[in-house]
C-alpha positions as CSV (number, residue, x, y, z in Angstrom):
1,X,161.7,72.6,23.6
2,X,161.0,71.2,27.1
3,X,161.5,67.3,26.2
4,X,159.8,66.0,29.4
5,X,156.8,68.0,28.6
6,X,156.7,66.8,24.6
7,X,157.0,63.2,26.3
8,X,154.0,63.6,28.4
9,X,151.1,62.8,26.3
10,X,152.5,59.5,25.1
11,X,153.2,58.6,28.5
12,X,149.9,59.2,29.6
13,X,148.4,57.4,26.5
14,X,150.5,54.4,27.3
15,X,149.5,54.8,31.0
16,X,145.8,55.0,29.7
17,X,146.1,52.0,27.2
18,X,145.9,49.5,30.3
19,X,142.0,50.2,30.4
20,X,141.0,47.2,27.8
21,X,138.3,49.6,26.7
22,X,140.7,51.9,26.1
23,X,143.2,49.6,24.6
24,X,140.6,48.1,22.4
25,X,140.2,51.4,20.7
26,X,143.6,52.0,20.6
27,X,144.8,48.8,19.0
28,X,142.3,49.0,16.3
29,X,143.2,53.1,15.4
30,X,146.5,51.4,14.9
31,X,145.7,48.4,13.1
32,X,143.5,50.3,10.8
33,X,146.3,52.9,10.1
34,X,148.6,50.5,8.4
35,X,146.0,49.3,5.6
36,X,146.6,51.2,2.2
37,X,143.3,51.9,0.7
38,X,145.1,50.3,-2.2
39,X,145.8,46.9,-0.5
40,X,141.6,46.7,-0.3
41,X,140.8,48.0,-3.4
42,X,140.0,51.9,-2.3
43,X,141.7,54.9,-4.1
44,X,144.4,56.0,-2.1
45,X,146.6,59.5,-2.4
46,X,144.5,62.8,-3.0
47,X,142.7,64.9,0.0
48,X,142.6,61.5,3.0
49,X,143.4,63.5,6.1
50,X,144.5,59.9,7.7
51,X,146.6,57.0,7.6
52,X,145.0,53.8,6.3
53,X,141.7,53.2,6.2
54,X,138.6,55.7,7.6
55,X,137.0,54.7,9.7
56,X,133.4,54.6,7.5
57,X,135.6,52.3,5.5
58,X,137.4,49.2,7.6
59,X,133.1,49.5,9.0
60,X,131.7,49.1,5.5
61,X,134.9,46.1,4.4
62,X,133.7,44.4,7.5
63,X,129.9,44.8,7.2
64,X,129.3,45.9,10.5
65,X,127.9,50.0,11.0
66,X,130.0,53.0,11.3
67,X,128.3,53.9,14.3
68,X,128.7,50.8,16.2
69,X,132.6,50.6,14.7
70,X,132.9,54.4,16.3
71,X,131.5,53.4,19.7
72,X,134.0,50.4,19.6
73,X,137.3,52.7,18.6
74,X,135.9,54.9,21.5
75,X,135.9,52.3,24.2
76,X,132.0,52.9,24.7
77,X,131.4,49.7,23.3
78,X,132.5,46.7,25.0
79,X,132.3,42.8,24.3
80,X,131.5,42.6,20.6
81,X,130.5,39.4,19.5
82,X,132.9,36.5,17.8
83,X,131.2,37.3,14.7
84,X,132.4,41.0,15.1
85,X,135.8,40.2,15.8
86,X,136.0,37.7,13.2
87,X,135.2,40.2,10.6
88,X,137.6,42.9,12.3
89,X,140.2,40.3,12.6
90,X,139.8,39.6,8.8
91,X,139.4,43.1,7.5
92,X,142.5,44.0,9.5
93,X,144.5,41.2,8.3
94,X,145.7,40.4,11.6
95,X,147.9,37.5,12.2
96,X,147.5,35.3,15.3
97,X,149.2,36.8,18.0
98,X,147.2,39.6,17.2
99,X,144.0,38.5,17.3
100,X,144.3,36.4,20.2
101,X,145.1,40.2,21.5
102,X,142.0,41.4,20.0
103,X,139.9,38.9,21.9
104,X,142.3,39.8,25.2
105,X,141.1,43.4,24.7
106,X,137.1,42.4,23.8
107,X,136.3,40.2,26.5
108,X,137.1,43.1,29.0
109,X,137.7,39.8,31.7
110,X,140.3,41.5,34.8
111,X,143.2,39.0,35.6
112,X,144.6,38.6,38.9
113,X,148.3,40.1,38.4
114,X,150.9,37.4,38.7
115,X,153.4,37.0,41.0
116,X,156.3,35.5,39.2
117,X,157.7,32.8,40.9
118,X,160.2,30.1,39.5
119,X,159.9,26.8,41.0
120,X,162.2,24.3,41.8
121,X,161.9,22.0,38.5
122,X,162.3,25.2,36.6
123,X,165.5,25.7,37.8
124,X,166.6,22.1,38.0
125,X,166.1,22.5,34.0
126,X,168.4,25.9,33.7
127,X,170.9,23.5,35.6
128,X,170.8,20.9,33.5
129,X,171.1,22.9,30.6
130,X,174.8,23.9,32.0
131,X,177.1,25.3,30.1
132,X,175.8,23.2,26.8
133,X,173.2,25.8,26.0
134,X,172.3,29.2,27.1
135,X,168.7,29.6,28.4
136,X,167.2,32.2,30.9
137,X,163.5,32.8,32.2
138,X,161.4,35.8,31.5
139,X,158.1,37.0,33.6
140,X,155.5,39.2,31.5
141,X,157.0,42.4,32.5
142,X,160.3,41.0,30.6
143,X,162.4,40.8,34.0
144,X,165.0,38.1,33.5
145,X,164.1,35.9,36.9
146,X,166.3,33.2,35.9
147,X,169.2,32.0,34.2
148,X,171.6,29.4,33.6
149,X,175.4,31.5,33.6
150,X,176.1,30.8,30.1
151,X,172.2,32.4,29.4
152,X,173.4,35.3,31.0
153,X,176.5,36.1,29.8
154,X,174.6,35.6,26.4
155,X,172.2,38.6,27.1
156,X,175.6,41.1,28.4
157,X,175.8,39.9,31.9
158,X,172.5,39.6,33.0
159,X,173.5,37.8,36.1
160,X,175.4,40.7,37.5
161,X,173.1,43.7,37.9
162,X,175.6,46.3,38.0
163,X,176.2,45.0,34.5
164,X,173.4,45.7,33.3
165,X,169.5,46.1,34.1
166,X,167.5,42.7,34.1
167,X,164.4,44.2,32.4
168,X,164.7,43.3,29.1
169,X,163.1,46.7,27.9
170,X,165.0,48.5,29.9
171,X,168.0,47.2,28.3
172,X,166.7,47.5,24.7
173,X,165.5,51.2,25.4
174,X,168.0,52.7,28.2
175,X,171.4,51.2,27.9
176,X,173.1,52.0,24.8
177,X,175.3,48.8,25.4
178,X,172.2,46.6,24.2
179,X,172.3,47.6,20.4
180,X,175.6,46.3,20.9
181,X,174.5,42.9,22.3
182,X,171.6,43.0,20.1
183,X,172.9,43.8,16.1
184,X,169.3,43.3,14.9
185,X,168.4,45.7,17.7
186,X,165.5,47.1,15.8
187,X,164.1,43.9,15.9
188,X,164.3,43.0,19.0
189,X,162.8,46.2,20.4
190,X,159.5,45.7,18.2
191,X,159.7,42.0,19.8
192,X,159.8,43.6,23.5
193,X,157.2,46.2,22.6
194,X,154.8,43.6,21.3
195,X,155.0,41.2,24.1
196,X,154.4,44.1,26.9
197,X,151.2,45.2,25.1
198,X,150.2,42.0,25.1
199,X,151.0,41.8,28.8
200,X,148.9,45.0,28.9
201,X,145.9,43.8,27.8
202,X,146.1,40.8,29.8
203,X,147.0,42.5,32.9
204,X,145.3,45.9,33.0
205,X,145.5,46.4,36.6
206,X,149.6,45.1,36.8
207,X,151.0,48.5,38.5
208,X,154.0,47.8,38.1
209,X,153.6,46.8,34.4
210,X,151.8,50.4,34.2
211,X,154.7,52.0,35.5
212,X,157.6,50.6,32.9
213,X,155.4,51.2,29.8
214,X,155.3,54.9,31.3
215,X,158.6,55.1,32.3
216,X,159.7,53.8,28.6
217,X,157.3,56.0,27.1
218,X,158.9,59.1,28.4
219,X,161.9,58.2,28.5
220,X,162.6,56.9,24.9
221,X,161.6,58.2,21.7
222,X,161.7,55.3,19.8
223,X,159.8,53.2,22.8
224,X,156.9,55.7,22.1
225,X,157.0,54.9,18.3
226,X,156.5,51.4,18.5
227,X,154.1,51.3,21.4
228,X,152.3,54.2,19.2
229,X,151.7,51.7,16.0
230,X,150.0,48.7,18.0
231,X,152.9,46.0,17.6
232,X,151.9,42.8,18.9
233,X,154.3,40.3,19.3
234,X,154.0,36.5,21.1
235,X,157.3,34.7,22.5
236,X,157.7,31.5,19.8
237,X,160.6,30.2,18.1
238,X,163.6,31.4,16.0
239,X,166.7,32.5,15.0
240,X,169.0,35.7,16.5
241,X,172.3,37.1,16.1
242,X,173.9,38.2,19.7
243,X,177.2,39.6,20.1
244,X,179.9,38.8,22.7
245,X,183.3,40.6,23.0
246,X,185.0,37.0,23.7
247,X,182.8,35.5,20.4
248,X,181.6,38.1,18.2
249,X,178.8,37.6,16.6
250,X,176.7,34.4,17.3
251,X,173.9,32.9,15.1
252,X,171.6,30.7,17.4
253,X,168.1,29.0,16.7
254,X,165.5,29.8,20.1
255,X,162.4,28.1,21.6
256,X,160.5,30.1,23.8
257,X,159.0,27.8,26.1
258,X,155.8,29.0,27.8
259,X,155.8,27.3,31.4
260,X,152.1,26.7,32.7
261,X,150.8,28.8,35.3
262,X,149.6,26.7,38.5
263,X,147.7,28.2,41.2
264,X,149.6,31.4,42.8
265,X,151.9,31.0,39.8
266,X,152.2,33.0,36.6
267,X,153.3,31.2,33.6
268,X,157.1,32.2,32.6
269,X,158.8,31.6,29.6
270,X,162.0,29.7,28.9
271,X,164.2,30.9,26.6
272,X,167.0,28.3,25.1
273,X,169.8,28.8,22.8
274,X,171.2,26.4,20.4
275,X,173.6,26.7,17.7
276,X,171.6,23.5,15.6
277,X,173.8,22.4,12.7
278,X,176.1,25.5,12.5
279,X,179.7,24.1,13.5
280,X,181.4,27.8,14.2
281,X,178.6,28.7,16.7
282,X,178.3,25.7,19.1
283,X,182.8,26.0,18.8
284,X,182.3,30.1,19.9
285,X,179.9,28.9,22.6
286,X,181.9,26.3,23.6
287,X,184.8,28.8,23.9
288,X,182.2,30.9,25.5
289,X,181.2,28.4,28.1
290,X,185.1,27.5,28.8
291,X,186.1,31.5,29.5
């Protein structure tokens, strides 16, 4: 079987999902997939020819018409009121990052792309940080723009790019070494799917965005899976296991940090590292620090 061509079509429907009319109709297909009939009280099992709910029935649960629910999943709808979304939002169970999507993807608004740019006081704060804490500073196409040395040592040698490539996706999806670095991997990769749909919808016209979500999508099988089922994911707070040949494996507690965008700015996100009150993670990143 020729694997470039089986990889095309979700390429191109990645490609395609940057159109927020598009995407709107997309994210809902695959929000509406995961409900049982069951979970709403419908019969499930027997003759349904697909996942979830039909569509006749997230329309009738949210008490809006099937022809107007159609026109929305097929991107000739556009704009639907709060009341609309409200109901959709409810019907779908959708938590918060995900509706703040959903309203991303209605309001149809075109945002200038950003051009990532880390100011000074950003970095004064990676250099305070030192070698007490890891922390490192992502743009919304998951490039690491920034980092303290300890932060990227943390992430497999960020700082070094023969190492390894600074696009956090990249990593997850291309380089066999990150499921090393990463032993919730799984995790993680749902994590970096989520946050570049988001950036997606936010930034339809972001070519460079367009082209890593196709270049994932045909070049990993399991990039195409997640981006398939609608995750949606927003940068918050934490806890993760990393893994270091010096350490082994490290249990740390994360803040994402969104920094505010200011004009010709996008916002970026800092990432810090802490090992809180566990004793035999702050001594391996002490160690770690001191190598």
């Amino acid at each position: 079987m020729d694997t470039a061509a089986a990889a095309r079509p979700a390429e191109e429907a990645a490609t395609r999902s940057v159109d927020p009319r598009r995407a709107l109709g997309e994210f809902l297909r695959a929000r509406r997939g995961r409900i049982a009939p069951e979970r709403v009280g419908l019969a499930g099992g027997g003759r349904r020819r697909v996942r979830g709910l039909r569509r006749e029935e997230l329309a009738q649960l949210a008490g809006i018409s099937v022809d107007y629910y159609v026109r929305l999943e097929q991107g000739r709808s556009t704009q639907p009121s709060e009341e609309v979304l409200d109901a959709l939002a409810r019907t779908l169970g959708l938590d918060q990052a995900e509706r703040r999507h959903l309203n991303t993807l209605a309001c149809g608004r075109r945002m200038p792309v950003p051009t990532p740019r880390v100011g000074p006081v950003l970095h004064r704060m990676l250099d305070a940080l030192g070698t007490a804490l890891p922390a490192f500073v992502t743009d919304h196409r998951l490039d690491v723009v920034a980092w303290n040395p300890l932060g990227a040592e943390l992430l497999g040698g960020a700082g070094d790019p023969a190492r390894r490539d600074r696009n956090q996706a990249r990593f997850l999806f291309l380089d066999e070494a990150a499921r090393t670095v990463h032993p919730e991997w799984a995790a993680r990769a749902a994590e970096a799917v989520g946050q570049l749909r988001v950036a997606s919808g936010t930034w339809p016209e972001d070519a460079e965005l367009i082209a890593l979500i196709a270049e994932l999508s045909s070049a990993s099988v399991e990039f195409r899976r997640i981006w398939d089922s609608g995750e949606v994911v927003m940068c918050t707070a934490g806890r993760k296991r990393l893994h270091h040949p010096l350490t082994g494996v490290l249990t740390l507690d994360f803040d994402a940090l969104h920094v505010p965008a200011a004009p010709g700015e996008t916002g970026l996100v800092l990432h810090v590292f802490s090992p809180g009150e566990d004793a035999a993670a702050a001594t391996a990143l002490a160690r770690l620090a001191g190598a």
